[in-house]
N, C-alpha and C positions, 0 to 999 in steps of 0.2 A: 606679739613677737613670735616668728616663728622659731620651732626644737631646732639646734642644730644638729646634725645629724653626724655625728663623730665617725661613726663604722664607714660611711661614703670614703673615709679620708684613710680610716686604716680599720680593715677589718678585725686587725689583730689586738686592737685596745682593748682589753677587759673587762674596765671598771676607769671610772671618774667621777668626781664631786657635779652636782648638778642644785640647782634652786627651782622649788616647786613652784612654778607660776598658776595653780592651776587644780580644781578639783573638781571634777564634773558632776550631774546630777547624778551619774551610775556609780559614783565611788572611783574612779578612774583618776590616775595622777598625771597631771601634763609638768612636764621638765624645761630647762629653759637650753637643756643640753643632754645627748645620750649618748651611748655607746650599744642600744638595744635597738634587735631593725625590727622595724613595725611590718607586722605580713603584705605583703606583695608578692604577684608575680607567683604563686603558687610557692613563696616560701614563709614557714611560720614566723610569727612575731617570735622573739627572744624571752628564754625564760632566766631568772636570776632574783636578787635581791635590791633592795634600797637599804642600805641602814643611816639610821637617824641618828643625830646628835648624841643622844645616850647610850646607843649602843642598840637599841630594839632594832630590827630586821621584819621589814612588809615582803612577804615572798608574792613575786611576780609571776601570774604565769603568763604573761603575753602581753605581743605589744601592738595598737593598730595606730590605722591614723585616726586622725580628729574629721570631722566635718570636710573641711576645708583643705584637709590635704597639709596640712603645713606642720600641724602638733602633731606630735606623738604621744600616744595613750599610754600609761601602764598600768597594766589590768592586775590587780592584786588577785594570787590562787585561793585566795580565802573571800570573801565578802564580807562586807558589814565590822571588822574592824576598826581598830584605831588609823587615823589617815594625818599625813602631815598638814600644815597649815601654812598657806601661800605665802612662801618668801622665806620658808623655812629649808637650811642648808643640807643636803643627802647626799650619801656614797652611794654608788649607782654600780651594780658588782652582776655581769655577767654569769649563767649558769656555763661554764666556755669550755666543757665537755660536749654539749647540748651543741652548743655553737659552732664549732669546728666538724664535728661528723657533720652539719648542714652544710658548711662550706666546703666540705669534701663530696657531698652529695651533690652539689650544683653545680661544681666545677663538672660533675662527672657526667651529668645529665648535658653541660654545652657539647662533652665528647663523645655523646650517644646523639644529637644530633648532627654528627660530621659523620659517623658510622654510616647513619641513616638521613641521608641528605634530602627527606620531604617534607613537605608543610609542616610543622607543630600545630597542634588543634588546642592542645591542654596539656598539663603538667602537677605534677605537685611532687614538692620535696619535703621529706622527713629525715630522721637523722641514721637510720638503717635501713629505708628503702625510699625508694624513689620512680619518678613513673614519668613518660612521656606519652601521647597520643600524636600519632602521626596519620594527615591524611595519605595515604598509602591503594592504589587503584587495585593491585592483585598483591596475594598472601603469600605463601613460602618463602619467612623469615625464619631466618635459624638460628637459635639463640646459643649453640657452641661458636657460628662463625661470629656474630655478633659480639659475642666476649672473647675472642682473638683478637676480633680490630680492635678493642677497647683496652685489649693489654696492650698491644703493640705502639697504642698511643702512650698511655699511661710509662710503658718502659721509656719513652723518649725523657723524660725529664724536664720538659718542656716548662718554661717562664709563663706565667701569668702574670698578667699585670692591666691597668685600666688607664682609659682616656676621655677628654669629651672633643666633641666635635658639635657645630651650631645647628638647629635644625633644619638651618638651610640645606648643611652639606648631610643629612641623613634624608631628605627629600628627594636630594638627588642622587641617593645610591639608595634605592629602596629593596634592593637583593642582602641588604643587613641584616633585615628582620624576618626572620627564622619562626616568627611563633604569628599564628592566625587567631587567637582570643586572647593576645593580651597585645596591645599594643605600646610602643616604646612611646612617654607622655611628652609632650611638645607644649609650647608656648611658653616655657621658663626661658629660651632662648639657647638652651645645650641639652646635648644628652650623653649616656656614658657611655661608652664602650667598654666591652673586656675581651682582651686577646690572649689566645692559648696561641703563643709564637709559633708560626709556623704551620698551624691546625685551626685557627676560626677566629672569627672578629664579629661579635653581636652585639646589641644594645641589652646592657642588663642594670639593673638597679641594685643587683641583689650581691651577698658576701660570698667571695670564693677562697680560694689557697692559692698561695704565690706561685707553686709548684706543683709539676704532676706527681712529683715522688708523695707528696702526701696524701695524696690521695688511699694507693695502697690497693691490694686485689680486692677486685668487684666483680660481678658476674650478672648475666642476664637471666632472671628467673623464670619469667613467662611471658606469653605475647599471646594478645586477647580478642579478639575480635572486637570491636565496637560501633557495629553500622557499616554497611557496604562498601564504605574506603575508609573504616578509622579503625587501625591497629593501635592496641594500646601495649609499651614494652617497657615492662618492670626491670629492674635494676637491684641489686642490694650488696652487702661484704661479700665475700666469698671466705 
C-alpha cells in the first residue's frame, strides 16, 4: 500500500499518528501515512521526529521515496538505533521551522522564475538559500533590478493556492513547464499545479505558502556563470 501523502493536501499539517508498514534493509521507516515530503524536485526531504508509544522519539533527518515511487522513507539522523516494529502506532511531528523557510523558499524561487522568464536547467532549495539555473544566451543580469521585481511581486500579497489538471490537458499546454531537468511525472493520470494569482501557473509537487506576505524580504545574492548559456541566480533573506 502506497504512503499517503498528507502535505499534497495541506502543507500546513505538522504532525499525525501514522502506522509503520515497513522497515527496510538500511534502517529506513516506511509509514502508512505522512505529513513529511520525501526530496523532489530540488527540494529536501523533511526533517522532524516519530514518537513511539512510550514516549521515545527517532529523530528523522530525511525523507526519500522508496524504489517504486510510492513509499515514503524516513531516514533516522542517527543510525543503528532502536527501530519500531511493523504495525506499530507513531506520532509523526514535523521539524516546521525547517519546513516553512522551505516553503517560503520555493514559493520564492516560482517568483524568481517570472522575473526571469527563461528555461530552468536546475534548481535546489534550502531553508536560507536557494538557487535557480537558467538557460540564458547573453549575461548582464542585475541582481539590485532582479530584487526590485521580486519585491514588487512579493508586495502584492498575492494568493497561492494548487490544482490538478489530467495529463492530457498538461500535453497540450506544454508552455507550463518552466524547468528543463526535472520533468512534471505523468502516467498517474493528473498532475498538480500551483498558481501565484495573477504571476504564474506551473507544475510543482512540492510545499509552498498560501501567501506572498509570508514569504517576507529576500534578495538576490549572486549570479554565476555556469557554461555558455547557463546563469546560475542565488536568492536568500535579506
Amino acid at each position: 500500500m502506497a504512503t499517503i501523502l498528507l502535505f499534497r493536501d495541506d502543507a500546513y499539517q505538522p504532525e499525525t499518528t501514522a502506522v509503520v508498514t515497513g522497515i527496510t534493509p538500511e534502517g529506513g521507516i516506511v509509514l502508512d501515512r505522512t505529513v513529511f515530503y520525501a526530496a523532489a524536485g530540488g527540494q529536501p526531504g523533511d526533517k522532524g521526529v516519530l514518537v513511539r508509544p512510550g514516549g521515545g522519539e527517532i529523530a528523522i533527518g530525511t525523507a526519500i521515496y522508496g524504489p517504486e515511487k510510492s513509499d515514503v522513507i524516513h531516514v533516522p539522523a542517527t543510525p543503528g538505533g532502536a527501530l519500531p516494529e511493523p504495525g506499530e502506532a507513531v506520532r509523526v511531528r514535523l521539524d516546521w521551522s525547517v519546513r516553512h523557510r522551505r516553503m517560503r523558499m520555493h514559493t520564492l524561487l516560482h517568483l524568481l522564475s517570472v522575473a526571469l522568464p527563461y528555461p530552468v536547467t536546475g534548481g535546489s532549495i534550502g531553508e536560507d538559500e536557494g538557487r535557480l539555473d537558467f538557460d540564458i544566451p547573453d549575461g548582464g543580469l542585475d541582481k539590485d533590478a532582479i530584487t526590485a521585481q521580486l519585491a514588487e511581486m512579493i508586495a502584492t500579497g498575492a494568493a497561492v493556492s494548487e490544482r490538478w489538471i489530467s495529463d492530457d490537458e498538461l500535453l497540450a499546454n506544454p508552455g507550463l513547464v518552466k524547468t528543463m531537468s526535472v520533468k512534471p511525472p505523468l502516467g498517474t493520470g493528473r498532475v498538480r499545479l500551483v498558481e501565484i494569482a495573477g504571476l504564474d501557473l506551473q507544475p510543482c509537487g512540492g510545499t509552498h505558502v498560501r501567501s506572498l506576505t509570508e514569504i517576507g524580504a529576500a534578495q538576490v545574492t549572486k549570479i554565476e556563470k555556469k557554461g555558455q548559456q547557463n546563469r546560475r541566480v542565488r536568492v536568500s533573506w535579506a
